[in-house]
N, C-alpha and C positions, 0 to 999 in steps of 0.2 A: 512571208510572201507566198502564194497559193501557185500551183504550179497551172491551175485553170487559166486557161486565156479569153476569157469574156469577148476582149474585141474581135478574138479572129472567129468568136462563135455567131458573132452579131454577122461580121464583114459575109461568114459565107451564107448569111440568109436565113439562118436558124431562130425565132423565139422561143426563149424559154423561160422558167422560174427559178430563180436563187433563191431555192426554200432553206438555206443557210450559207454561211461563207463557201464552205465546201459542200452542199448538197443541190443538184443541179436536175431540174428538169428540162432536157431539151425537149422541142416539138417536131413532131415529120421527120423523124432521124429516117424511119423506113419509109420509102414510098411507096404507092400501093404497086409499082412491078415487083418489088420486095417482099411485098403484104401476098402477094399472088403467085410468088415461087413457093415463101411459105406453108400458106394453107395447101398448097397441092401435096408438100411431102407432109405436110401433118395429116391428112384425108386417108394418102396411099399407105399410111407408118398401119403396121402390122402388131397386134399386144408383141409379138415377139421381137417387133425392132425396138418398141418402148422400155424391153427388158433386158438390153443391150450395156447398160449402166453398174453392170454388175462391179466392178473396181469401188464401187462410191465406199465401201466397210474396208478395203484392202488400204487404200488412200488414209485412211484414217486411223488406223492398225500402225502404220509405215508409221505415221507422224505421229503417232504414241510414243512408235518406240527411237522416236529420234528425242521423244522431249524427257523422255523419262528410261527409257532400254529395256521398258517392255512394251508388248502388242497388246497393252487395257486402255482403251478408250477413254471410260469412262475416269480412271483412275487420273487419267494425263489432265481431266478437264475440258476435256475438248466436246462440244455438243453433239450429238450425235440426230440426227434426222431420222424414223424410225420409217419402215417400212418404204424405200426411198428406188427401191431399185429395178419399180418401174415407171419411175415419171422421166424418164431423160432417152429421147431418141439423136443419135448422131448424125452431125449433117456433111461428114466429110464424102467427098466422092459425090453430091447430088447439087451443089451449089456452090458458085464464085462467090458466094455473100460471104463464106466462109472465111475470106481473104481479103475483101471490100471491108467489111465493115470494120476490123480494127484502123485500116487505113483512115478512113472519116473519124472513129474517134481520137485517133490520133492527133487531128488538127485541133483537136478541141484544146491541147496543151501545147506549153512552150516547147520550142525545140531544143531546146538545152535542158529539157527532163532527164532524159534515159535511160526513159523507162522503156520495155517489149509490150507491144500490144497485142495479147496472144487474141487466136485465132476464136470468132465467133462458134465453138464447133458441136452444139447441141440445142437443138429445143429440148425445154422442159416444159410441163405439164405436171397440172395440181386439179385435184377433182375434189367433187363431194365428200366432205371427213378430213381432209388432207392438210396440213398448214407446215411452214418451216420456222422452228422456235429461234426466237432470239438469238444471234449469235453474230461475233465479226471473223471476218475473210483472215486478217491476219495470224491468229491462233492458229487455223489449220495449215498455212503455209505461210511463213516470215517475210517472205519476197512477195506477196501479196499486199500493195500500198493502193491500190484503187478497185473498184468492183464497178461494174455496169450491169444495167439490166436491162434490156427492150421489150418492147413488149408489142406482140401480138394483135389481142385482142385486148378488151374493158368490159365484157357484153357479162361476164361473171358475177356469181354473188359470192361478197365478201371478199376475203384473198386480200385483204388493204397491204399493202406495205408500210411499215411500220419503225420508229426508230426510239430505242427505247431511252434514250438519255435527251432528247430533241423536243419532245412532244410533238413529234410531227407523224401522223399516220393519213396515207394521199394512195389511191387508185389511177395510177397515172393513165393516160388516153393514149388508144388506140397509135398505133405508131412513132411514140414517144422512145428516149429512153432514160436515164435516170443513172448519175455518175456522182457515185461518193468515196470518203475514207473506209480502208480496210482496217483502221484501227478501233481500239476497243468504244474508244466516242463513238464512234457511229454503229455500233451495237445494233442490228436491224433483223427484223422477223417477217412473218407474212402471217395473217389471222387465218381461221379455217377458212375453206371455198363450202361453200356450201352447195346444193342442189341447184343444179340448172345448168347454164353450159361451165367446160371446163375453163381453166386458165392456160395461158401458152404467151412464155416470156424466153427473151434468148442472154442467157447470163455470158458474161466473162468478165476475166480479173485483169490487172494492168500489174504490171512485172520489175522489179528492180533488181536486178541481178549482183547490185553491192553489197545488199543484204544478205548474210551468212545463211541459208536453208539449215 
């Protein structure tokens, strides 16, 4: 039984798509006052706030060496994202979205989940050249059983989101978001973005704390 709650997603006024049992596109998750705190801190973000993401190689180092007792990435199996650590500006300190929005995704599940719905707390950004290869959420962290992504904009080229065991690859719309498995089924990438405007999506993960880290 899916820990998704369809009716309470309907009740509060949301359409969306079940582009699989567990693959969910809601619609309007942002609204545009949401869409318009946004872009204002994505306009003001400075290359030097975007380079703020420096942990992204240390995080993955750690979780080598939890899975294997050394700090080789590569050795552990774990994908690595290359040249990653300037697409992520931090949104703590500039917005209550920061603490809204896992609230709302929250409803989206049953209350006897129990699961943490950690805090919305980065835009990322992907440009011309850029893509994120195949990979699932739970590898990198065990207690990682859900991911979310919202999104921004759709005005970009390319950037599909993608899911490699599904056949499903969708560009979701403008203030949408997108709620699936962190496990290895859901296996999900992004294609390159190509020339033209950038991409700007707000990822986070949903937390089960039963699960041994």
């Amino acid at each position: 039984m899916s820990v998704l709650n369809l009716d309470a997603i309907k009740d509060q006024g949301y359409e969306f798509d079940q582009l699989d049992e567990n693959i969910l596109l809601i619609k309007n998750f942002l609204t545009s006052e949401d869409l318009k705190i946004l872009w204002d801190i994505i306009n003001s973000s400075t290359e030097e706030d975007w380079g703020l993401q420096l942990h992204y190689t240390k995080h993955l180092e750690d979780r080598a060496e939890e899975l294997t007792g050394k700090r080789d990435i590569e050795a552990a199996g774990i994908e690595r994202t290359q040249n990653w650590d300037d697409k992520v500006t931090p949104l703590a300190g500039k917005t209550n979205l920061v603490q809204e929005l896992p609230d709302r995704v929250s409803k989206f599940f049953n209350k006897d989940c129990g699961f943490e719905f950690r805090s919305f707390g980065t835009i990322q950004r992907m440009y011309d050249g850029t893509e994120l290869k195949a990979h699932y959420d739970d590898r990198a962290d065990v207690r990682h059983v859900w991911a979310s992504v919202a999104y921004i904009n759709d005005d970009y080229n390319g950037g599909e989101l993608f899911f490699t065991n599904k056949n499903i690859e969708i560009k979701p719309p403008t203030g949408s978001i997108m709620i699936f498995p962190a496990t290895e089924e859901y296996e999900h990438g992004v294609r390159h973005v190509t020339s033209g405007p950038f991409r700007y999506v707000l990822p986070a993960f949903i937390f089960d704390h039963s699960r041994k880290k």
